[in-house]
N, C-alpha and C positions, 0 to 999 in steps of 0.2 A: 521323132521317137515313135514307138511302137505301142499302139494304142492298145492299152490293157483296163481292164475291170474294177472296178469299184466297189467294195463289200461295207454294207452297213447291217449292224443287227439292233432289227428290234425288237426289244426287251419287255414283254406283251403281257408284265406279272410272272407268273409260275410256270406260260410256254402260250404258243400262240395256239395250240389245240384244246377247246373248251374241258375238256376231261384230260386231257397229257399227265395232270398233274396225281391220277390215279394209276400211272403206269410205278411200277417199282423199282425205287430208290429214285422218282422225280423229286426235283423241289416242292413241298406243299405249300409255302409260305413267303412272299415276298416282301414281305416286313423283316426277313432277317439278312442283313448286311453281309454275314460273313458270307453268305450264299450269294450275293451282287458282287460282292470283290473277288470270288471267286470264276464269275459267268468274265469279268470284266478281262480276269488272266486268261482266258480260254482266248477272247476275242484280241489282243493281243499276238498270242502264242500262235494265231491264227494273220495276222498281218493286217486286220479287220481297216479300214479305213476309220466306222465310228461306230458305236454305242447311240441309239437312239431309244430313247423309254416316249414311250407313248401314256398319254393320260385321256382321264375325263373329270366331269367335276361332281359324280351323285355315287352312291354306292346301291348297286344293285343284284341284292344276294341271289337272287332267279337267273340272274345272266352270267356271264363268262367272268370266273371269281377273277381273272385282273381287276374287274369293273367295281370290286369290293375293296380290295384288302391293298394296299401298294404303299411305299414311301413318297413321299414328296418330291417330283422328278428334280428341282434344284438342289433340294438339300441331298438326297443321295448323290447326285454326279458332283457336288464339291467333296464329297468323302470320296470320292473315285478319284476326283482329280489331284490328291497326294496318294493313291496306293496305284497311281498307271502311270505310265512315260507319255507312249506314243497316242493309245487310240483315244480319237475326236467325241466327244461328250454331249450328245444331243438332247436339248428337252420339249413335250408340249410345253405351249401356255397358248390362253386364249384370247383372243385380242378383243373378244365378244365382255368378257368379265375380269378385264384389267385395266392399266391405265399404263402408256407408254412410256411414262416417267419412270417408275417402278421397274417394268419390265426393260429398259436399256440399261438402268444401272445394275438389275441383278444377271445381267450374261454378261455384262464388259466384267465383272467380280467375278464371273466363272471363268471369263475368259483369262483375266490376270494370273487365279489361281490355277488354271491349268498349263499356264504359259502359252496359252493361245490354240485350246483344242476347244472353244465350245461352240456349240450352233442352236439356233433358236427353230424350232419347230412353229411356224406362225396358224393359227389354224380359227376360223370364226363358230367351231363347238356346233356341229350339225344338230346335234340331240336336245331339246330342251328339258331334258327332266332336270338340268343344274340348276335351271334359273331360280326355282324357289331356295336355294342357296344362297343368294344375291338378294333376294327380295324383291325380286322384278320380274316381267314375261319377256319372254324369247322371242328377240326380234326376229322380222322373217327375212328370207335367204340373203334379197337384193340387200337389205337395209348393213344385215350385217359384213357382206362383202362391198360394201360401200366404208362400214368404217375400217376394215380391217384396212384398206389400201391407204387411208389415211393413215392408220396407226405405227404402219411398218413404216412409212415415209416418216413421221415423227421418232419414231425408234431409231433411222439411220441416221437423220440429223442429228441428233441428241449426241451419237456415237463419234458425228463429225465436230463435236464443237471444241475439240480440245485435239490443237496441234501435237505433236510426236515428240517437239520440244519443251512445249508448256511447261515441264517441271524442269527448273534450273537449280534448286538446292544451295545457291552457292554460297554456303558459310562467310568468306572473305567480305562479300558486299550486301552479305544480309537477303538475298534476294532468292525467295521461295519459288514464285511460279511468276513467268512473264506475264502479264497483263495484255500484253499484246498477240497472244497466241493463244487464245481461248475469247469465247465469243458466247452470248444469249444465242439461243433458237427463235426464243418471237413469233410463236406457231400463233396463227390466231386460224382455226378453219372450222369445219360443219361441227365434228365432233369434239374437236379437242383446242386448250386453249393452252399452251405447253411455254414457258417463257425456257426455265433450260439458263445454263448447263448443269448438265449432272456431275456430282460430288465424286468423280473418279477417272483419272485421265484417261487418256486412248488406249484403246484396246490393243493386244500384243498383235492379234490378226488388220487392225485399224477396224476392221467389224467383222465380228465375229460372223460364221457362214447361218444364210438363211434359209430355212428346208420349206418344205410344203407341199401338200398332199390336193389342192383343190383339184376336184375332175369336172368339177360344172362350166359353161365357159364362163363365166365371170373369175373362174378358180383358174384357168386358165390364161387367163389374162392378167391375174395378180402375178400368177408364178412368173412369165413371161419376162415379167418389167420388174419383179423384185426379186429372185427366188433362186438360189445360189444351186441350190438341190429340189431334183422333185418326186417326189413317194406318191409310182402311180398304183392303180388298182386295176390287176389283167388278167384273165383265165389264157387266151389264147394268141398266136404267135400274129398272126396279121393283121388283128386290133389291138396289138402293143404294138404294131410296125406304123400302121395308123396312128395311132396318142403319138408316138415319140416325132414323128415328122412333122405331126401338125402343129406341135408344141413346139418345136427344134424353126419352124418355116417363120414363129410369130416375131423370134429376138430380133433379128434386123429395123422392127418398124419403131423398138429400145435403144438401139445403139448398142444390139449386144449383136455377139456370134454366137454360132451350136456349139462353140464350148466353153461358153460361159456357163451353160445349166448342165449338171448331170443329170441323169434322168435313170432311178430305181425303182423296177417295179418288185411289189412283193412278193415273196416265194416262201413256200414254208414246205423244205425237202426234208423228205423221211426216207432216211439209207439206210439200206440194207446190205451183207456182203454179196447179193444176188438180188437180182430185182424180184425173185420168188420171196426173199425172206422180206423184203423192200414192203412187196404185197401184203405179208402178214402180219406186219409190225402196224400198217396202217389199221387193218380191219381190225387188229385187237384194242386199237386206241375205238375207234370207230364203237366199238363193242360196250365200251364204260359209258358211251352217252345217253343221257336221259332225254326221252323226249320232250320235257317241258323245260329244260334249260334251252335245247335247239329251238324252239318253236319260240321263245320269248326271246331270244338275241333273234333268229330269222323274222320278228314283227320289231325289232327295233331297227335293222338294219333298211327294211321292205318301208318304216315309217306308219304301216298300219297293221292291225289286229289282221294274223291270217290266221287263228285257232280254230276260225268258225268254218274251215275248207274243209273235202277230205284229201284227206295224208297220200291214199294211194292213187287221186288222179292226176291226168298234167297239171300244173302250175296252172292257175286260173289265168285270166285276161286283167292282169292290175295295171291300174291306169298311174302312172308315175308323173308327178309337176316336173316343169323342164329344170326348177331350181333342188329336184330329189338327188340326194347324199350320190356320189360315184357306184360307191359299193351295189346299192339298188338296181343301179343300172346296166352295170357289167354282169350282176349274177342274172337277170331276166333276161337278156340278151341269150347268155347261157341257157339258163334252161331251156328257151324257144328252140334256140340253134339244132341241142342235141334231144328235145322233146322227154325233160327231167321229170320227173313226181313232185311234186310238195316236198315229202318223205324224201329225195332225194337232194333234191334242192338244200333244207333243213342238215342231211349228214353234210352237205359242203358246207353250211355256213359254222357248220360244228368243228370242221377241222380246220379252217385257218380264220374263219368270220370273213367270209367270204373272197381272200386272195387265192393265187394259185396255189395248188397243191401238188405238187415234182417229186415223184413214187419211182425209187428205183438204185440200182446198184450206183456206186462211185462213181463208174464208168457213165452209167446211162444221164447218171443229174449232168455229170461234167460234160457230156456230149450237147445236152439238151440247154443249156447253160452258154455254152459256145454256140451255138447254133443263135441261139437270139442274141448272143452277143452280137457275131459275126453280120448279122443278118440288119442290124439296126434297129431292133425293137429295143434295146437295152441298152446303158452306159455300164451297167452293173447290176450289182440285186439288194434289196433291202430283206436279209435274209432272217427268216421267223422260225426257229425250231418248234419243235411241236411242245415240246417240254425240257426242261434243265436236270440236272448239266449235259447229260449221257446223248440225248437228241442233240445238243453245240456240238460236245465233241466227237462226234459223228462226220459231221462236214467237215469239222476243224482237222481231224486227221487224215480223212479216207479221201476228202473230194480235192480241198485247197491243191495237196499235192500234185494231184494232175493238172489241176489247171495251172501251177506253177513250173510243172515240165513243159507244158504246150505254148510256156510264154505268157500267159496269158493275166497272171495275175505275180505280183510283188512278192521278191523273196525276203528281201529286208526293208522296213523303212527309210526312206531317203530324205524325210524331210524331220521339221519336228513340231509344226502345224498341221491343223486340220486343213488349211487350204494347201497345206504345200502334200498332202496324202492326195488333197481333189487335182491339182494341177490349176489352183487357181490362184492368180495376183491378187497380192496385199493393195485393195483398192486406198485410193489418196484422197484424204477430206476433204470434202466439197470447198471447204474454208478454207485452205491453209495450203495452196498445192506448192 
């Protein structure tokens, strides 16, 4: 078959551009549901692969108001998952401040009730402003991508410990669930001591699909050996050709192939009916932002205070640990490359928080979109409007269409899983094959 595109959107609060949501008639609020069931029919109507909501765990009114104000990523996509059919339901959680018991029983419940669209975002929470949430300090990089690899491993057994026949029902001879088709876990390791099984049979997917965003190599490595989907972070066309090879080179020493993992880098296109008006739709967003929202997300992103720079010279000489967040790294690279300002640097992290940003007519996203397809930087896009609804249905109308004349991307759903949208096998429990 003919290799086509991937679309995921993520659902970034009120739009993935720090101010979008002061363009007129955006969403201002992502606490209100009707406004989520309604992003959810676009994506849909759009042939979207999934819905991914992104979280964190502090509320930070100075930074980008998703960071504030949002619903609870499980509890909103179980509300989605009776008002949608097709599209795949992705949420964070953090493996840094949960516990894998928990967290396997409440995605197979997503997954049941979606009939088998949900995917787990696995991520070890780079930030530590949550941890006084917890009542504890933030571990550092190593320690937490040490347990997070334990934890998804815990998570997938758990998933596996209940055969696909397990439940017998059978009124006639009394007989519930076979005994012989369910199993303990018996985890005993560094961090967790998990005995298992969880209180809900197998999953409609047998386990639900697993995303992840790590760019560090240790994140690299997790993805690699666990990570069904990967949400990378990429300004330019041949350091996404780069991440996706070198990532795509690691599954064989797993037992996997290159298309066991898709690989989404993030895009956050703002269309215009001409790349002129493309241009001015941006700078007018560009226009509502305040310098000390950009300057406080640009020092959370960067991991230290750059208030004390000035604005108008290059980007100083910041020194980054090799275990600093992805985002840090792709935007410095950046600004060295094209020798940015602060000030400049700052407007970028204001329109997508630091992912690509693809300015330009139907034509131009779709060409430039195909181009990195075509090229192997990309499986597809994890796609970020800059604001709700009108920025969705932007793309959903103007762009899909061409890349669905050129082939390129799904006219209708063909499956009725999230794996069967990715092109991925219903894997068989470790137990029970």
């Amino acid at each position: 078959m003919k290799r086509q595109m991937h679309l995921g959107l993520f659902i970034l609060g009120t739009g993935s551009h720090v101010a979008g949501w002061r363009h007129p008639g955006a969403m201002t609020s992502f606490q209100d549901f009707d406004a989520v069931q309604e992003i959810a029919r676009i994506a849909e109507r759009g042939r979207f692969d999934l819905i991914f909501m992104g979280d964190n765990l502090y509320a930070d009114p100075g930074a980008h108001p998703s960071y504030t104000l949002r619903l609870e990523p499980l509890t909103m996509l179980a509300g989605l998952a009776v008002s949608t059919k097709h599209v795949g339901l992705g949420a964070t959680v953090s493996t840094t401040y949960n516990d894998p018991w928990t967290v396997a029983r409440a995605f197979a419940s997503l997954d049941h009730i979606s009939k088998g669209r949900a995917a787990w975002n696995a991520v070890t929470t780079a930030s530590g402003q949550g941890a006084g949430n917890f009542g504890t300090v933030h571990p550092d990089h190593g320690s937490r991508y040490e347990r997070a690899a334990e934890f998804v491993d815990v998570v997938k057994g758990l998933w596996d410990c209940w055969a696909d026949d397990a439940l017998v029902a059978d009124r006639a001879t009394g007989t519930y669930i076979d005994p012989t088709r369910l199993r303990a876990l018996d985890h005993d390791g560094t961090f967790f001591k998990v005995k298992g099984p969880i209180n809900i049979g197998r999953a409609p997917q047998g386990q639900p699909v697993v995303l992840q965003a790590g760019g560090s190599a240790p994140g690299q490595a997790l993805a690699a050996r666990t990570a069904d989907v990967v949400f990378s972070v990429v300004q330019d066309l041949d350091e996404s050709k780069a991440q996706y090879a070198n990532l795509k080179k690691r599954l064989p020493a797993f037992g996997r192939s290159p298309d066991d993992v898709t690989v989404l880098p993030g895009v956050m296109p703002v269309v215009g009916r001409t790349d002129k008006e493309a241009r001015e739709r941006l700078a007018e967003l560009q226009g509502y932002v305040t310098g000390s929202n950009a300057l406080q997300l640009l020092s959370d992103r960067l991991g230290q205070d750059i208030t004390r720079y000035e604005l108008d010279a290059p980007v100083p000489d910041i020194a980054l640990p090799d275990s600093s967040h992805g985002f840090a790294r792709v935007m410095l690279a950046k600004a060295r490359r094209e020798g940015l300002t602060l000030r400049e640097l700052y407007d970028l992290v204001a329109a997508a928080r630091g992912h690509w940003v693809l300015c330009g007519s139907p034509e131009t996203i779709a060409d430039t979109l195909q181009q990195w397809f075509n090229e192997r930087a990309a499986d597809g896009f994890n796609v970020m409007p800059p604001y709700f609804p009108e920025g969705f249905d932007d793309f959903v109308d103007l762009v899909i269409p061409i890349l669905q004349e050129r082939g390129l991307f799904r006219r209708e759903y063909e499956g009725t899983t999230l794996r069967d949208h990715l092109g991925l096998p219903r894997p068989p429990s470790r137990f029970f094959c």
